[in-house]
N, C-alpha and C positions, 0 to 999 in steps of 0.2 A: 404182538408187542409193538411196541411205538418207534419209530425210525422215523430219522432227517432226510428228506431225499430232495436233490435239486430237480426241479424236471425241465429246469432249459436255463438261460442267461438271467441270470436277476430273480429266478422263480424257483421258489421251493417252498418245502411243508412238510409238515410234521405226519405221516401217517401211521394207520394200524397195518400191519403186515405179518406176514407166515414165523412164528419163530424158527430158528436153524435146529436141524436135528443132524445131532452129527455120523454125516458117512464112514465107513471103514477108513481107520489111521487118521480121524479127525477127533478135534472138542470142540464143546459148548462155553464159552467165557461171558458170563454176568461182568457187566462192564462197570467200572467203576471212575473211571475219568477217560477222557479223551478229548486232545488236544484241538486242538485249529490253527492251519497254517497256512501259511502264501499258496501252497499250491490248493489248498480249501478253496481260498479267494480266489484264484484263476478258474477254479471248476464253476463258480458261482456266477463271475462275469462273462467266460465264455472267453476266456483266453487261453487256455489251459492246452498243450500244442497238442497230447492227444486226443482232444476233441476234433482237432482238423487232421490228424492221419488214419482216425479210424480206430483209434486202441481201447476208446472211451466214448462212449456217446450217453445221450441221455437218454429215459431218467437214471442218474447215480447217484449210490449212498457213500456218503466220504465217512474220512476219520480212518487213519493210519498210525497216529500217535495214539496212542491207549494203555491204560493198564487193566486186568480182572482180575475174576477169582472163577478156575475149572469146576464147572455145576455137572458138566457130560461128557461123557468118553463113550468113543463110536468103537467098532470092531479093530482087533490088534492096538489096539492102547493101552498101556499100562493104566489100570485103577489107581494107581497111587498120584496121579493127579491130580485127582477131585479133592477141592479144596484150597488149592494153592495158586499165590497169587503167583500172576505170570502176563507177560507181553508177549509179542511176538513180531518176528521179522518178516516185512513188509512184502518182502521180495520170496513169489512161491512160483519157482523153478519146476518145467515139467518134472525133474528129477533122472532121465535117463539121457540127454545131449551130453558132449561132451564138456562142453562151459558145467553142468549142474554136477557129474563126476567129477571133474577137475577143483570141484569148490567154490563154482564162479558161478550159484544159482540167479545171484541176483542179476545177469545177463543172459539168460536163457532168452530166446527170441520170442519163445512160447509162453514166458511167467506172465503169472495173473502177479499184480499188484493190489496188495487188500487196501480197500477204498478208494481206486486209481484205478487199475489197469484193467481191461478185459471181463469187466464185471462183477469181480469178487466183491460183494457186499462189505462195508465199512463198519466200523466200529460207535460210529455217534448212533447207537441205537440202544436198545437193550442189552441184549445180547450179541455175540458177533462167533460164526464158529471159523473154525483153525485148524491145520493141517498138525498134529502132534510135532512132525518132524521142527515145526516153524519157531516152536515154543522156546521161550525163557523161563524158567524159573528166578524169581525176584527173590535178594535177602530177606528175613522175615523185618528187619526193622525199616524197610521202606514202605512210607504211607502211599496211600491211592494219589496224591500229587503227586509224589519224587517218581513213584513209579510209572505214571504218565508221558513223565521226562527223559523216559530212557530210552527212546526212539530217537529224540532230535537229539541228544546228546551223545547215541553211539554217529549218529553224522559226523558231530564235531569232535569226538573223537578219531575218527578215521579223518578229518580233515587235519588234525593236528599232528598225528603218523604220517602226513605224505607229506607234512612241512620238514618231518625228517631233523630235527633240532634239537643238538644238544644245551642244556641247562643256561650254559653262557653266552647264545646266538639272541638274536633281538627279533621278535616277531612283530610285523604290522597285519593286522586284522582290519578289512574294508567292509563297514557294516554293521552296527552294533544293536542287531535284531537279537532274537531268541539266538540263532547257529553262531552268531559273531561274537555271543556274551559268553556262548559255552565252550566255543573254542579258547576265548581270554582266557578265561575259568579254568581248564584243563593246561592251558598251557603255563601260565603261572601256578599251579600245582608240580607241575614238572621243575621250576624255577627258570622259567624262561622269562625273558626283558621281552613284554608286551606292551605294544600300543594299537591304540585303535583310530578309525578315522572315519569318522561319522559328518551326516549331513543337515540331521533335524536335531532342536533344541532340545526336545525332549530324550531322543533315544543318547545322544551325549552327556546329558544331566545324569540320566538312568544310572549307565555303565561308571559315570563317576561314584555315584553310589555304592557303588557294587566294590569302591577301593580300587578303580581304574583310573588314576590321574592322569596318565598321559593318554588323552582321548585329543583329537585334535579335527580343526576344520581343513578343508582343501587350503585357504589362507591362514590357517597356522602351522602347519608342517614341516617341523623342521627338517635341515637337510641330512639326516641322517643315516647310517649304513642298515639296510633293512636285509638281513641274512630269509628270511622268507616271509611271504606273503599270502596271507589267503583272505580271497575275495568271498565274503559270506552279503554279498549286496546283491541287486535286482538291478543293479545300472549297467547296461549298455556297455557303457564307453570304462566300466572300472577295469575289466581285464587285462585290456591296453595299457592301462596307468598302473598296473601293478606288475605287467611286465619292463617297463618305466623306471619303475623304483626298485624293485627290487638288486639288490647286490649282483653283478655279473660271479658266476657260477650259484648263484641261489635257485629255491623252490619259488613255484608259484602254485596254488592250489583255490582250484576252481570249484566253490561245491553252489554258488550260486548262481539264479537263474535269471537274465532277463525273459523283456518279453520279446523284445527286438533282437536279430543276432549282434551278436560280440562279434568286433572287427579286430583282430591281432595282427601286427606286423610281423610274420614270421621272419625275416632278416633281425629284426631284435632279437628275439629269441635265440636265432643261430650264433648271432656275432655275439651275444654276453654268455652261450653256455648256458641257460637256463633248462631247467627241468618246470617241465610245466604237469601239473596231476590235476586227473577231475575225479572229483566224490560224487556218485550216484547214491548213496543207500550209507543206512543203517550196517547191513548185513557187516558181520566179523566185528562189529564194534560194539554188540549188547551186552554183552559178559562184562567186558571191560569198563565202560562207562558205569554199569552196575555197580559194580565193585568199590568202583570210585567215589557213588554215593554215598555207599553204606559205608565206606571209610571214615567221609567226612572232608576228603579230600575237595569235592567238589560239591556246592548248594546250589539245585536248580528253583527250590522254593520261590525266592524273590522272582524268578523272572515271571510269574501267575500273578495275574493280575487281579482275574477274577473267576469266579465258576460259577457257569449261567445253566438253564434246561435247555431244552433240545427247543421248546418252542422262543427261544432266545437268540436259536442260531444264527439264522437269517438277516438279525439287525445287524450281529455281529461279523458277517462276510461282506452286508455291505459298507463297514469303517464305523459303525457305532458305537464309541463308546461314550460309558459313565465317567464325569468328571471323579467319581472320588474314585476309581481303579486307578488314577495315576498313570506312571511313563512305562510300568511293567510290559515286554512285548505281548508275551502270550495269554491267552484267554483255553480256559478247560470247562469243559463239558459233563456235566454229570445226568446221566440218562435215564436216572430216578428220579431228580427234581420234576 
């Protein structure tokens, strides 16, 4: 089958490789979209931090946001999979530590992360196989897009649970990427007072779009009481400015990454009472964010810009895009094209 594979900083290709047959307690998932994300682009540039601890090296095959459809079930798997469409959770937990007992796989020391971590083959390919345990099952009325989206948006879902907000609290959102839109998205569904604070002209216009009027710059900001905050940015220095603003005994939630560390003033923190949360994963948020789609509650549609083939991918990690895809953040993958 045909897979993306980087094989160093700025290099990669399209190759023929071994299809997956699925081991005991494993499937076979016929891929029908899958995503691309900052951390794609880190793997692609060679910034990407487990490329320098060891957890990831090249060559690897990305793609973690994905949706299929189950073509093959390994030993002790239910048959009644084949056929349905399904995602699956990023984060594959040896299964026996006490973090992966306890519920907490997606911190196992030992988990492979699928298109990331310790090898596990990624999803921008044909096919991608999967631990049964990992699976999702999708509503039947979500398309190969929305169901794509159910990765980055169980993030912002769990990003939006650690903002911990009820209906009447005011949320500022730093970052109005794919995770900064879906968090907007989720959280005025809930009926929270969202704002966002964006830096490029485009990603501002975007999220207006989207019936996000109060999107603002660092010089328009007004002074107002920010009951939580979540930093879905790549900046450095946003952490800081959101433990800053935000309301003393407020949330601050961390679910993004720069490349450079975050410098926080812990003495702010202690002296306003602040709860600070960080989002690693998807994990505990697919169900839900699912649910959400097929509700209707929440359209990840608009944020897809466009959907290129695999031998597309490459232009697209290093910032190419097509004038007519617009201000949409993300770009999906179709590995039949």
């Amino acid at each position: 089958m045909r897979a993306f594979v980087i094989t160093g900083p700025g290099a990669a290709q399209v190759r023929d490789v071994e299809r997956p047959r699925p081991r005991t307690g494993e499937v076979v998932v016929d891929v029908e979209r899958a995503g691309v994300c900052g951390t794609d682009v880190e793997f692609f540039s060679g910034h990407m931090s487990y490329l320098h601890t060891g957890q990831a090296k090249y060559p690897i095959r990305i793609g973690h946001e994905w949706a299929g459809v189950v073509t093959e079930v390994g030993e002790c798997v239910d048959r009644s999979w084949v056929g349905r469409r399904v995602t699956a959770d990023t984060m594959l937990g040896c299964g026996h530590c006490e973090r992966c007992t306890n519920g907490r796989q997606h911190l196992c020391a030992d988990r492979y992360e699928i298109g990331i971590r310790n090898g596990w083959p990624g999803a921008l390919a044909e096919q991608v196989a999967v631990p049964a345990t990992a699976l999702q099952a999708l509503p039947d009325n979500l398309d190969p897009t929305t169901s794509a989206m159910v990765e980055p948006g169980g993030n912002a879902l769990r990003a939006v649970q650690g903002a911990n907000l009820t209906a009447a609290k005011r949320l500022l959102v730093i970052g109005p990427g794919t995770i900064g839109v879906l968090v907007a998205q989720i959280a005025r569904a809930q009926g929270t007072d969202v704002h966002l604070l964006g830096r490029t002209t485009d990603s501002i216009e975007f999220a207006q779009s989207l019936g996000f009027p109060q999107v603002w710059t660092e010089e328009s900001l007004p002074a107002l009481r920010f009951d939580a905050i979540v930093d879905a940015s790549n900046a450095a220095a946003m952490p800081a400015r959101a433990v800053d603003l935000v309301e003393p005994g407020g949330r601050v939630v961390c679910i993004g990454l720069s490349e450079q560390p975050s410098l926080v003033d812990s003495r702010t923190i202690a002296l306003k009472d602040i709860t600070v949360v960080g989002v690693l994963s998807a994990s505990g948020g697919l169900a839900g964010i699912a649910e959400m789609y097929a509700a209707g509650a929440v359209d990840p549609s608009p944020l897809v810009a466009a959907t290129v083939g695999l031998d597309d991918v490459a232009s697209v990690l290093a910032g190419n895009r097509l004038p007519e895809w617009g201000n949409a953040p993300k770009i999906h993958v179709d590995p039949r094209l």
